[in-house]
C-alpha positions as a Python dict, from the first residue, in 0.01 Angstrom:
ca = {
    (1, 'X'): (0, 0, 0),
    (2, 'X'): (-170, 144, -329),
    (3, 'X'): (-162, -232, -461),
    (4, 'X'): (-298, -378, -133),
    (5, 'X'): (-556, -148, -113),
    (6, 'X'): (-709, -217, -499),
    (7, 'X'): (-671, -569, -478),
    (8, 'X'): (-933, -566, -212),
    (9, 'X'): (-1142, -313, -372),
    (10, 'X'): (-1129, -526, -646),
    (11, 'X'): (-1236, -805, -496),
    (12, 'X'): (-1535, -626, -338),
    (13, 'X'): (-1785, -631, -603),
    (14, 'X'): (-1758, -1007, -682),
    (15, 'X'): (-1864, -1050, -304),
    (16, 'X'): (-2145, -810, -263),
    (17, 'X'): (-2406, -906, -549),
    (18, 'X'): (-2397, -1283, -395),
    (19, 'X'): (-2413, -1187, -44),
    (20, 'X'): (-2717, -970, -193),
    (21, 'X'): (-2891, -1265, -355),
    (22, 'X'): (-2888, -1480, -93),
    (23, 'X'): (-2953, -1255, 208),
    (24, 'X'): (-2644, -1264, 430),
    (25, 'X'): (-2549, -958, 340),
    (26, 'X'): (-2864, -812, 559),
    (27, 'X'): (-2846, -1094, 836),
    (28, 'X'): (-2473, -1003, 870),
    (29, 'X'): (-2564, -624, 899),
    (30, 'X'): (-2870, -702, 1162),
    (31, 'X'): (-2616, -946, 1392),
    (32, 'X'): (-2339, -663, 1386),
    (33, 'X'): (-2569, -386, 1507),
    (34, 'X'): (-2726, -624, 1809),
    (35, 'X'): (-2339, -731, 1861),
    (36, 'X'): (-2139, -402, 1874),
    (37, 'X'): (-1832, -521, 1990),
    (38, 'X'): (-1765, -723, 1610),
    (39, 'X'): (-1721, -395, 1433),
    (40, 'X'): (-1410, -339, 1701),
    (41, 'X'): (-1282, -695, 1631),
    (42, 'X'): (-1343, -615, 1227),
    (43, 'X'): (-1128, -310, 1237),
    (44, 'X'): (-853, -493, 1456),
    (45, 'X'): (-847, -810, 1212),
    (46, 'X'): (-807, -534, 922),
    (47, 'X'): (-547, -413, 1060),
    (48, 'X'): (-374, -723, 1138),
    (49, 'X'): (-433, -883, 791),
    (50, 'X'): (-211, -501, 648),
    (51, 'X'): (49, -581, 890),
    (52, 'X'): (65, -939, 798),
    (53, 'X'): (25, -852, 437),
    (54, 'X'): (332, -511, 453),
    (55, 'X'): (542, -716, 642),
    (56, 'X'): (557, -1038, 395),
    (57, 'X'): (592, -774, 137),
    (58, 'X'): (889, -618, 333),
    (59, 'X'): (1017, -953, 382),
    (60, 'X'): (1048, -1039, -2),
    (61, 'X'): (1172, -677, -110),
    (62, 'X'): (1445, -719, 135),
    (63, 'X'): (1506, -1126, 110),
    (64, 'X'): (1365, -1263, -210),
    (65, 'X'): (1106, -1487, -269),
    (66, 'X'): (1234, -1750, -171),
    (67, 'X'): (1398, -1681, 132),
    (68, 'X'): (1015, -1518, 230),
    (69, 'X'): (870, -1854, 131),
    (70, 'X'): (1100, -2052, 384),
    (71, 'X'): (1010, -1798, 646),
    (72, 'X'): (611, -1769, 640),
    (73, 'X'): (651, -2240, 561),
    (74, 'X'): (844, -2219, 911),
    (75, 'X'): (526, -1959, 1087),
    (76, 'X'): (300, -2196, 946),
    (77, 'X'): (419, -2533, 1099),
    (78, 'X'): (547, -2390, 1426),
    (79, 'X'): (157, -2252, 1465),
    (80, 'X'): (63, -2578, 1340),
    (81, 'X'): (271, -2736, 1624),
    (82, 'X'): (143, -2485, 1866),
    (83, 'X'): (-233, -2514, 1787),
    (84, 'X'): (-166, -2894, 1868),
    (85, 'X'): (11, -2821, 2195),
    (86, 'X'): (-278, -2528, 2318),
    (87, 'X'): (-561, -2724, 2211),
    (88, 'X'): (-474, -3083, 2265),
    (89, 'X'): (-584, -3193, 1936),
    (90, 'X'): (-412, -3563, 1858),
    (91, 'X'): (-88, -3535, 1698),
    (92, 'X'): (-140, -3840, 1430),
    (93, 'X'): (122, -3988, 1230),
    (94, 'X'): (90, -3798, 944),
    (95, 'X'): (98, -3440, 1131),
    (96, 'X'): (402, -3533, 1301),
    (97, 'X'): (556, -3655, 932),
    (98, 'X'): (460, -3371, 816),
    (99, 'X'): (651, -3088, 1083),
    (100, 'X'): (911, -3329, 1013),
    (101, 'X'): (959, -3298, 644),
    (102, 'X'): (913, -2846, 664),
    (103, 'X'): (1184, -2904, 949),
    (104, 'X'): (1371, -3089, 759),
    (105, 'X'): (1372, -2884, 466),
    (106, 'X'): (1412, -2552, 656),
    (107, 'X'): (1724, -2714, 768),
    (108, 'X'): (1875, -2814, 415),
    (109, 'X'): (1780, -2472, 302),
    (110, 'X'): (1980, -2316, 552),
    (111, 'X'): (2288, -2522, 545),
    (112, 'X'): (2539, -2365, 323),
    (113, 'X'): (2579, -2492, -42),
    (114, 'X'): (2862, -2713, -159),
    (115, 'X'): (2915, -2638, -521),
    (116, 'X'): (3164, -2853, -699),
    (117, 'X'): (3212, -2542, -943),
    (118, 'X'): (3387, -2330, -663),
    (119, 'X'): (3655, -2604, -618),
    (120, 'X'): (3737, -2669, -935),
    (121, 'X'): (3762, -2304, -986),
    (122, 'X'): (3992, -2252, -696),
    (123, 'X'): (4216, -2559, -819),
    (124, 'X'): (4246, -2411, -1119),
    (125, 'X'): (4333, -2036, -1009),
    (126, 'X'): (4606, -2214, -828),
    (127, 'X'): (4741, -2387, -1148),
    (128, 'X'): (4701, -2046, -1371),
    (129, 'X'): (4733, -1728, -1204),
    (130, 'X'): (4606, -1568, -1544),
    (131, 'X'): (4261, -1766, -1583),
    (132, 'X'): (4277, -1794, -1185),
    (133, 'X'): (4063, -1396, -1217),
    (134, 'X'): (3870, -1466, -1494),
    (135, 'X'): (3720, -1747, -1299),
    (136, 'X'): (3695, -1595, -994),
    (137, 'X'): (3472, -1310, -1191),
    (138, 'X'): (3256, -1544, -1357),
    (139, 'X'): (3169, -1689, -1010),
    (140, 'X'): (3122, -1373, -906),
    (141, 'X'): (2891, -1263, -1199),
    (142, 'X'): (2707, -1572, -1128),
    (143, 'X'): (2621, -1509, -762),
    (144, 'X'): (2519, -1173, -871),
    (145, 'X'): (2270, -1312, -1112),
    (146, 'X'): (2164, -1547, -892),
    (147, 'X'): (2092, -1301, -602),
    (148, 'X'): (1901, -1062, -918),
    (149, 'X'): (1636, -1336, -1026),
    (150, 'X'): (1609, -1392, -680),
    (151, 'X'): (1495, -1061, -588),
    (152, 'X'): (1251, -989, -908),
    (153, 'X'): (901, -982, -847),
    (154, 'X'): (681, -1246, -882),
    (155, 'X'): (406, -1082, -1024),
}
């Protein structure tokens, strides 16, 4: 939350000294106070946006990056798809190629892997009972790595 919290105060004086300059800082302030009701909708959106922003977190602490990345690509298109089906916007060509290809790729990223590796490790613990566990630990130390630069942080 600490690292949430100073990227936006970071952030916050690159934005005031323009919105100073060219006035919208003070239009923004006199349309809030005749509109009340925006500094409720301000505070919900905040709050929303932490959510969004712990739970995407959450999601790649517990996950990995790139199991996050396939989940918030799937939120995207299906409120892609949805904003077309609310609003009746036309669904062109392009937008339904598009949900097609994320679908599709969700879908080969979920299917299981078929490594050539694991067979020819299995044929050959099967041949040699004695090399059989040394392969059989490699794979394993593999996986483990695997799943380890999986998990590491991005940034």
């Amino acid at each position: 939350m600490e690292m949430l919290f100073c990227s936006t105060v970071v952030g916050l004086p690159f934005l005031i000294p323009p919105m100073l300059f060219t006035g919208e800082l003070f239009k923004a302030w006199t349309s809030c106070s005749q509109h009340p009701y925006v500094y409720g909708v301000l505070v919900f959106e905040a709050m929303a946006t932490f959510i969004g922003q712990v739970s995407v977190l959450s999601l790649i602490a517990i996950f990995g990056a790139a199991t996050t990345a396939m989940i918030t690509t799937a939120r995207k298109a299906v409120t892609l798809l949805l904003s077309y089906l609310i609003f009746t916007k036309p669904l062109t060509e392009q937008h339904g190629s598009g949900l097609l290809l994320i679908a599709m790729g969700i879908v080969l990223k979920m299917l299981p892997e078929n490594n050539t590796h694991k067979t020819t490790s299995k044929s050959s613990s099967s041949s040699s009972s004695s090399h059989g566990s040394n392969n059989n630990d490699d794979d394993d130390d593999l996986r483990v790595q695997a799943n380890e630069e999986e998990r590491r942080s991005l940034v």
